[in-house]
N, C-alpha and C positions, 0 to 999 in steps of 0.2 A: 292796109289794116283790115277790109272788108274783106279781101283774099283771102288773108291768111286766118280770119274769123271762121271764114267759111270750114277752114282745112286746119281742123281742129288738132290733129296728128301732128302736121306739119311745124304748127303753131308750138306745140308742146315742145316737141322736139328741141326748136331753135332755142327758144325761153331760157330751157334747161342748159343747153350747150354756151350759150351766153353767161347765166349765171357760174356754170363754173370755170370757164377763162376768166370771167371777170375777177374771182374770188382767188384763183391762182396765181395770177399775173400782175394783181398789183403789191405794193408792196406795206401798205394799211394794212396794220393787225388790229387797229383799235386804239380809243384814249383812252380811256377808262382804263384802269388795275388790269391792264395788261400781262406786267411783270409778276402781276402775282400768282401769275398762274403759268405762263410759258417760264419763268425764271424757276419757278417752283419744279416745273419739268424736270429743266434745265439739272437743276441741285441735285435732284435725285438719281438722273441718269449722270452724277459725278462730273458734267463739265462747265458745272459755273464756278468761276475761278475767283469769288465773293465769299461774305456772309449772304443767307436769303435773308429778304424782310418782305414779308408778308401781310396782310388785313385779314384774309380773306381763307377760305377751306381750302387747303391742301390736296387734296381730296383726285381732283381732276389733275394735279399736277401727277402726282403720281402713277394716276393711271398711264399716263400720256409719256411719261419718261421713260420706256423701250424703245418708244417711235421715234421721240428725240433724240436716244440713242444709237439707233441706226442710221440715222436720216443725218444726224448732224444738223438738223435745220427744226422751225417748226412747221413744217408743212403739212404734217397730217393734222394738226391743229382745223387747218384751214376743210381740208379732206372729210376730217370728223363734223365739222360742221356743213357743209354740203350735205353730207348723208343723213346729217340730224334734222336739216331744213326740209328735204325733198320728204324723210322720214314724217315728217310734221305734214307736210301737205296733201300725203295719203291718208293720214290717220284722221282728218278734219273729214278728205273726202269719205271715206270709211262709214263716220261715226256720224255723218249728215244721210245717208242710209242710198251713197252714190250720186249724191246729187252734184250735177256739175257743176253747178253754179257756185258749188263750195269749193269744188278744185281750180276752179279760173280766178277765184278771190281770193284764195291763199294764196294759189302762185304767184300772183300778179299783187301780193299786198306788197306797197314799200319796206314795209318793217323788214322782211324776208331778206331784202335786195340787201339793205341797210348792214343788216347783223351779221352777213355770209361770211367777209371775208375778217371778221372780228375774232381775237381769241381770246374764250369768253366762257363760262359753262352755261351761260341762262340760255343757250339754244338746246343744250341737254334738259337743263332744268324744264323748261317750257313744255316741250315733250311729253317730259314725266308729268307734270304739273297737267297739262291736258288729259291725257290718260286719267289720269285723278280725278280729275271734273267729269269722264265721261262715267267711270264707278262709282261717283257719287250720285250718280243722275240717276241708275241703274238700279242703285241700293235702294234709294226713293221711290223709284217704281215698282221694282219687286218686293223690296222688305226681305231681300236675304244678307245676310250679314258678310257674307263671304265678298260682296262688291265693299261695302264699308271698309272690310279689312284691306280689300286692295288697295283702296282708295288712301289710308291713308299711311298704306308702307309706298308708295310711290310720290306721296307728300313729301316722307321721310328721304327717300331717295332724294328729290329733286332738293331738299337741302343738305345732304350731303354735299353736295356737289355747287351748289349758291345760296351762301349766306343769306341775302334777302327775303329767302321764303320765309323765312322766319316770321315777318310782318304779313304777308300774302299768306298766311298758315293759320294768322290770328282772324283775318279776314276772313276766311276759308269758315274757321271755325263759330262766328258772327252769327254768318250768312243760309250756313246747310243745318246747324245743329240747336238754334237759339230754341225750336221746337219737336225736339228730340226727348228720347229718353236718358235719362242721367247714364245708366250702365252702356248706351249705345254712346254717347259721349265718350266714358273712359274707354272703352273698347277701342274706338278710333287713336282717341291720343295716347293710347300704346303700341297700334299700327305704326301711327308717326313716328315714336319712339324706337322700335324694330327698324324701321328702313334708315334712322340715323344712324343707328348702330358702328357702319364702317366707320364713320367721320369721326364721331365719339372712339371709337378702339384705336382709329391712327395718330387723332388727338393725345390718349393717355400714352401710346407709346413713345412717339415723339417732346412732347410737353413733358408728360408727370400730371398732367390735370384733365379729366375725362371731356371735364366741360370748359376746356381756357378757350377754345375756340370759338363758343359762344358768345363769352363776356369779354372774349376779345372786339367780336364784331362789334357786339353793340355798345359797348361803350367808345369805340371807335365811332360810331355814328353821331354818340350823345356828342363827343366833343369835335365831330365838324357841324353838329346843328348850332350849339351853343359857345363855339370858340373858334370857327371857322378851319377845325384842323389841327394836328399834331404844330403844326408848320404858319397858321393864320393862314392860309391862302385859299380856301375853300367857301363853293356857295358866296362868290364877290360878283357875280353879274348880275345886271337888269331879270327882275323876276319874269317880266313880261318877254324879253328878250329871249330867256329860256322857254317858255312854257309856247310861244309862236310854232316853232317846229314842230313839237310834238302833236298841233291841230290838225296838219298836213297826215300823218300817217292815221289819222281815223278813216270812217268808210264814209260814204258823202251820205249815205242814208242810214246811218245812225239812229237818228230819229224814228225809225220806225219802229225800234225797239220796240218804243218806249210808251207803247197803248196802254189802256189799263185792260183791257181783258188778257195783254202778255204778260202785263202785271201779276195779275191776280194767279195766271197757272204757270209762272214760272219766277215765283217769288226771291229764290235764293241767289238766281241770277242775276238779279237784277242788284238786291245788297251786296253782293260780292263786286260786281264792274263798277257802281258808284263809289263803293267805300276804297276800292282799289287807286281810280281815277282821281280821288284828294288826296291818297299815299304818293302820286305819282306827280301830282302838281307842289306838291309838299317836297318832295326828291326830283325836278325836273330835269330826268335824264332820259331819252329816246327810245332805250334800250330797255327798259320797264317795261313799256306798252307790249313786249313781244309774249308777256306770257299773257294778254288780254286778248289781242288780236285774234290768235286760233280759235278762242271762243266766243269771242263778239262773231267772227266770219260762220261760224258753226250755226250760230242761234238767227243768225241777220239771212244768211244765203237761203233759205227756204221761201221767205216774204217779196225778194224782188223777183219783177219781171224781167222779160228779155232786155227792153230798151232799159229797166234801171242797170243791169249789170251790163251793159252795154258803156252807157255813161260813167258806170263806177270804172272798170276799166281801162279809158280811156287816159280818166282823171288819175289811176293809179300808173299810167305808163309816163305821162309827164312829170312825177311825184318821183318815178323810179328813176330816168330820167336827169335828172337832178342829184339826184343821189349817188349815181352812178359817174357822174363828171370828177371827184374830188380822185375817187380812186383809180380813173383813166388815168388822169395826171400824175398818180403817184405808179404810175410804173415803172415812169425813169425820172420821176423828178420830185421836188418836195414843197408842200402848199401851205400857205397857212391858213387854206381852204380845206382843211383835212378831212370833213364828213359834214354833214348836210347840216348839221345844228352851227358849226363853224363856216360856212359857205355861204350861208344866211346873211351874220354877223361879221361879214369880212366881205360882202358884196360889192361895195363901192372900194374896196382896198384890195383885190385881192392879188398874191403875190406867188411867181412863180421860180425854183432856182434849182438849182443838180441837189441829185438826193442827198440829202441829210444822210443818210445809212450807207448810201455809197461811200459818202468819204470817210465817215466812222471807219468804216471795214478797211479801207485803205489805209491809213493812218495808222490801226493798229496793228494791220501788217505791217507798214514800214517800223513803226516805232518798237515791238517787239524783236522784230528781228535785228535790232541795234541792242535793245537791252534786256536781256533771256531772265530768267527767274528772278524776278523782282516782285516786291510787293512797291505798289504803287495808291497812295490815297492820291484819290481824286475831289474834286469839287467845281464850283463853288458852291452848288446844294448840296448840303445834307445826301441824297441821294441820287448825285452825276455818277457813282459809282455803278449803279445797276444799268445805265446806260451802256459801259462798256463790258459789263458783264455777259449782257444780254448779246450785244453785237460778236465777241470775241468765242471763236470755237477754237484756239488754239492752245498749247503746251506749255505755252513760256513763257506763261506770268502763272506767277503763285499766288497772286492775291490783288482782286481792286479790290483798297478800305475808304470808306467814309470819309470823308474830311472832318464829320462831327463828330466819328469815334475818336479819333486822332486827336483834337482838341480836348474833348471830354480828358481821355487819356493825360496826357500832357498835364492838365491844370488838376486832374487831379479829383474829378468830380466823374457822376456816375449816372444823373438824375438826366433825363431826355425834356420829357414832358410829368408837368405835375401842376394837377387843381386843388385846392380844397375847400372845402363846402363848410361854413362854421358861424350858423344865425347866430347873433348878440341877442340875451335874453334882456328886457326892459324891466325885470323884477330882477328884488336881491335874490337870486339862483345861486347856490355856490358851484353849482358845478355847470362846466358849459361843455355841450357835444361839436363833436367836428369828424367830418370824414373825410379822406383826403387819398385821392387817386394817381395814378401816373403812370408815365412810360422809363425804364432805366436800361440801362445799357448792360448786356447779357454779362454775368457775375464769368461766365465760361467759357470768354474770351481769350484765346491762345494767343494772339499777335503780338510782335514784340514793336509795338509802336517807334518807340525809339530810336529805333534800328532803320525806318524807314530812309533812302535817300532820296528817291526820286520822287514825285510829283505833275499831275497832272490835271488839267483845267479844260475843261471843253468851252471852245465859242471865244474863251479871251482867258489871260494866263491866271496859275493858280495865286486866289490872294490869300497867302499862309506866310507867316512871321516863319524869316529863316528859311524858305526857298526863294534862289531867284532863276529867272528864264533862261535855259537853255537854248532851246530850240521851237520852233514853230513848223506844224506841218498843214493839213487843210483846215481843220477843225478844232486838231487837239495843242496843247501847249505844254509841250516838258518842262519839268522845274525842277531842279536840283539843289538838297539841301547845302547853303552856303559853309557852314563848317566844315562838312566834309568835302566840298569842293576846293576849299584853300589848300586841302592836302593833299592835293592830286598833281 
């Protein structure tokens, strides 16, 4: 370590070439809303062989889906994010005015290691997001308006591209603008408005509705905070359980921040990482921390010494370390150690076994290749179907559907997901309010449900009235509909 300290060149060099074998080689894209973004690709360069369902901006799939179309894979996913990352850790050392200490604690921050081989827009987003904070700082200093504007068409951008900014944008605007002038205020949040722009135009063209994207997100949020999810299954873990990981990717000197004379002349920084850091404990997901990181590392690497970055470093290689085992493992095999928040949490259990995706891909080659243009609903979630969506780059299947379209279908109903909101008044009222939200099943639905014969169950056979087991192959389980099999 002291060697390779010294040969600072050398040091870089490996770092780099490590991160992207690491990031190519394994076969971890990520838990998180994965699909919503590679499958989104997918749709667009015409080879997902689904309906898409999505949460999340469209936005980056789009862009991405030539590359998917060439490639037949997502790998420049993984490509685009190396470039985005290394991009990130010039633009820290850049905008810290060369200081190295900013470029050895970027590189070497966890988060970095963490989010590489993820496919994700928040390593784009982060970027932009950074840039933004550096125009914002600028604007502040000089008082020309033309950094302001930048500042917040690249807000705009970076939510293009990740719905989340949305909340980190309200924070944003908190923190820089609470003593500002009004007309510099709307100036900005017409910037913002400007760099949304693509997302809003690809929304109305696709949707019908400029802004469904929006009120898609967030009421997708209101009802995993307050109904654990379309599905109940969301936000079910130990709070403390979640929020443990997320302490490991902070910097060990933190605290230094947090003087009050750094107080005093760098005030908006400082309500912006707080008020972020309870968004972030409030949402405990890993992958937040990355758009905080470049600028906590920015404002922090100027304060330490040799021996603290020395020690922070050290602490960040064991950190990375760590983080870097789940995805070793996954590049011929599949864990239930999948990324460092699960490795944690699965420490005294953890489990090793042949990839998951390997046999996916096998199976559907066999299983295709026995039964050509079929529509096949699968299950038993709601959404097994984007599993093999995802996995299948081939011609012959015409369609994975839902297992909960197919039932909808069938019985006759239309309605997914539905709330409604409707206080009882305590006075004679004659009249009482109520509002009532939901999810329904697309009115524009071509499939001839009915028609379907086959069937398909990942992990164990499908449980659906009226198919029974065919076949079994590593993972998946054929099911064919019993009436039309008495006539065979």
């Amino acid at each position: 370590m002291e060697a390779l300290l010294r040969n600072k060149k050398a040091l870089l060099i490996i770092s780099i070439i490590t991160l992207v074998i690491l990031t190519l080689l394994t076969r971890y894209q990520g838990t998180t809303d994965v699909g919503d973004y590679s499958d989104t690709a997918k749709y667009f360069a015409g080879d997902f062989p689904a309906k898409i369902r999505s949460s999340h901006s469209y936005f980056l799939g789009l862009v991405m889906s030539p590359f998917v179309k060439l490639t037949q894979s997502f790998i420049f996913f993984k490509i685009l994010s190396l470039v985005l990352l290394l991009s990130l850790v010039y633009s820290v050392y850049l905008a810290s005015g060369k200081n190295k200490n900013a470029l050895w604690l970027m590189l070497f921050s966890p988060i970095l290691w963490y989010m590489a081989p993820w496919i994700n827009p928040i390593q784009l987003a982060s970027l932009l997001f950074f840039l933004a904070y550096i125009s914002i700082k600028k604007y502040e200093k000089s008082g020309k308006l033309l950094f302001l504007v930048l500042s917040g068409i690249l807000i705009g951008l970076s939510w293009t591209f990740w719905d989340a900014i949305l909340f980190f944008f309200i924070i944003f605007l908190v923190s820089f603008f609470y003593n500002k002038k009004v007309p510099h205020l709307i100036l900005f949040i017409l910037s913002v408005l400007i760099g949304l722009l693509p997302k809003l135009i690809l929304d109305q063209i696709i949707f019908n509705f400029v802004f469904i994207g929006i009120i898609r997100y967030f009421f997708g949020l209101i009802s995993s905070i307050l109904f654990s999810g379309v599905y109940g299954t969301m936000g079910q873990a130990n709070i403390l359980l979640r929020i443990l990981p997320i302490l490991f990717f902070f910097p060990l000197f933190s605290y230094k921040l947090f003087s009050q004379k750094n107080f005093i002349e760098n005030r908006g920084f400082y309500i912006f990482i707080l008020l972020s850091i309870l968004l972030i404990i409030g949402n405990t997901q890993i992958r937040y921390l990355f758009l905080l990181i470049p600028i906590i590392m920015l404002e922090l690497a100027p304060m330490l010494n040799h021996q603290q970055v020395k020690k922070q470093l050290i602490f960040s290689v064991i950190v990375i370390l760590f983080v870097s085992v789940p995805y070793i493992i996954q590049i011929k095999y599949s864990t239930n150690a999948e990324e460092f928040s699960s490795l944690l949490s699965n420490i005294n259990h953890i489990s090793i076994s042949k990839s998951q995706t390997s046999l996916i891909n096998q199976d559907l080659i066999n299983l295709t290749s026995e039964f050509k243009g079929e529509v096949f609903v699968v299950g038993n979630a709601p959404d097994d179907f984007q599993v093999l969506a995802h996995n299948y780059w081939g011609k012959d299947v015409k369609e994975f559907a839902s297992i909960q379209d197919y039932q909808l279908v069938l019985e006759n109903k239309s309605i997914l997901f539905q709330k409604t909101f409707m206080p009882i008044p305590k006075i004679a009222e004659r009249r009482q309010i109520w509002i009532s939200g939901g999810i329904s099943k697309n009115t524009n639905d071509k499939t001839n449900y009915s028609l379907i014969t086959y069937g398909i169950g990942i992990n164990k056979p499908l449980n659906l009235t009226g198919f029974e087991l065919i076949k079994k192959y590593n993972l998946l389980y054929l099911s064919k509909k019993e009436s039309i099999q008495a006539h065979t």
